[in-house]
N, C-alpha and C positions, 0 to 999 in steps of 0.2 A: 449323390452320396460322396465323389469323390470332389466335387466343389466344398460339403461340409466339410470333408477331414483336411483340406489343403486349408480352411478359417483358420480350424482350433489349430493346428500346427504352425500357423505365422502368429499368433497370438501365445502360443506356448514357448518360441523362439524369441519374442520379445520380449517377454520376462524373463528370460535367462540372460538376458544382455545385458553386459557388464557395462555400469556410471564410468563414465572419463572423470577422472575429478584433478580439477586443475592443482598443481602444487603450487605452497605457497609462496612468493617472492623470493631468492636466498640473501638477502640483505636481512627481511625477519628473522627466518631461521638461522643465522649464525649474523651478529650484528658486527658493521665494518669496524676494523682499530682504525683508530686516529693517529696522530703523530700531534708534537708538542704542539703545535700551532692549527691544527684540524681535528675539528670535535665534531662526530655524525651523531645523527638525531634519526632515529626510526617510530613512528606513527602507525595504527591502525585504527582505524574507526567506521562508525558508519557512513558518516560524510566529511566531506573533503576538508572543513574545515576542524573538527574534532581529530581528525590522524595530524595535520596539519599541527595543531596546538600541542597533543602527545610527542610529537617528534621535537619541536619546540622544548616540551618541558625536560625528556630523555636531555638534550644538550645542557640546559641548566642546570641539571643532576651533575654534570659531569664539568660544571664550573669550579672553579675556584670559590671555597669558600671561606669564611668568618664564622672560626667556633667559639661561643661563649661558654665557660664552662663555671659551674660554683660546686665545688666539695665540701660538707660539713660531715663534719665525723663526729660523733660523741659517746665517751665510755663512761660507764658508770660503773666501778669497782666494788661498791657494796650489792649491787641489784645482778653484774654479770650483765648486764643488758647494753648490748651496743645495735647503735644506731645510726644508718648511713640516710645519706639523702644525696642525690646530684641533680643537677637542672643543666642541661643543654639546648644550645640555641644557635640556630646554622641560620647566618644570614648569607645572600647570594645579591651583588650589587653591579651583578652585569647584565648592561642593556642588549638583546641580540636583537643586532641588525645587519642587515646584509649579508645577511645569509643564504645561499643557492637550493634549489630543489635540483637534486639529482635524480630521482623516479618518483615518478607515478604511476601508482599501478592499481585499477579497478576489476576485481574478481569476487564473483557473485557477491553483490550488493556492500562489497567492504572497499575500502581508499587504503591502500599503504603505500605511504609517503618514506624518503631519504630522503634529508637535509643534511648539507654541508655546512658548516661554520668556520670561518677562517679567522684566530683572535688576532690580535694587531698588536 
């Protein structure tokens, strides 16, 4: 009898037991500032090379770009009816190379990646 009550009691004790649950990196949670000449890239994915490319693209985001922009406007006085239209176009023509990984870091089945970029 007191072999059963000592089962259910470690079986009852271990579902009250609380999950560790690992936090996330804090480069995700608050992403690094850069300075004029250093641009961080942060990455999550499911494999190394998917966080790897996110972190990548985060940096590009944060290039220098080329905005194309076209405005037409058109009023018509008799109808009251105005008419706008814009088209934008963000070109981005920098190659990144040489760029450092600062962390890597694998928790429960996910890659987040810090990349460094240094522009010249």
């Amino acid at each position: 009898m007191n072999l059963y009550i000592l089962i259910i009691s470690i079986i009852l004790f271990q579902g009250c037991a609380t999950k560790v649950i690992e936090p996330l990196p804090s480069f995700v949670l608050k992403h690094p500032q850069g300075t004029a000449n250093i641009i961080y890239g942060v990455g999550v994915g499911s494999s190394y090379m998917e966080a790897k490319a996110k972190a990548l693209n985060d940096i590009s985001l944060s290039l220098k770009a080329e905005v194309r922009s076209i405005t037409l406007l058109k009023k018509s006085s008799q109808l009251k009816n105005n008419q706008f239209s814009k088209h934008i176009t963000i070109l981005t023509k920098e190659d990144i190379r040489n760029y450092q990984i600062i962390k890597e870091i694998f928790i429960k089945n996910m890659f987040y990646l810090l990349i460094k970029y240094e522009l010249k």
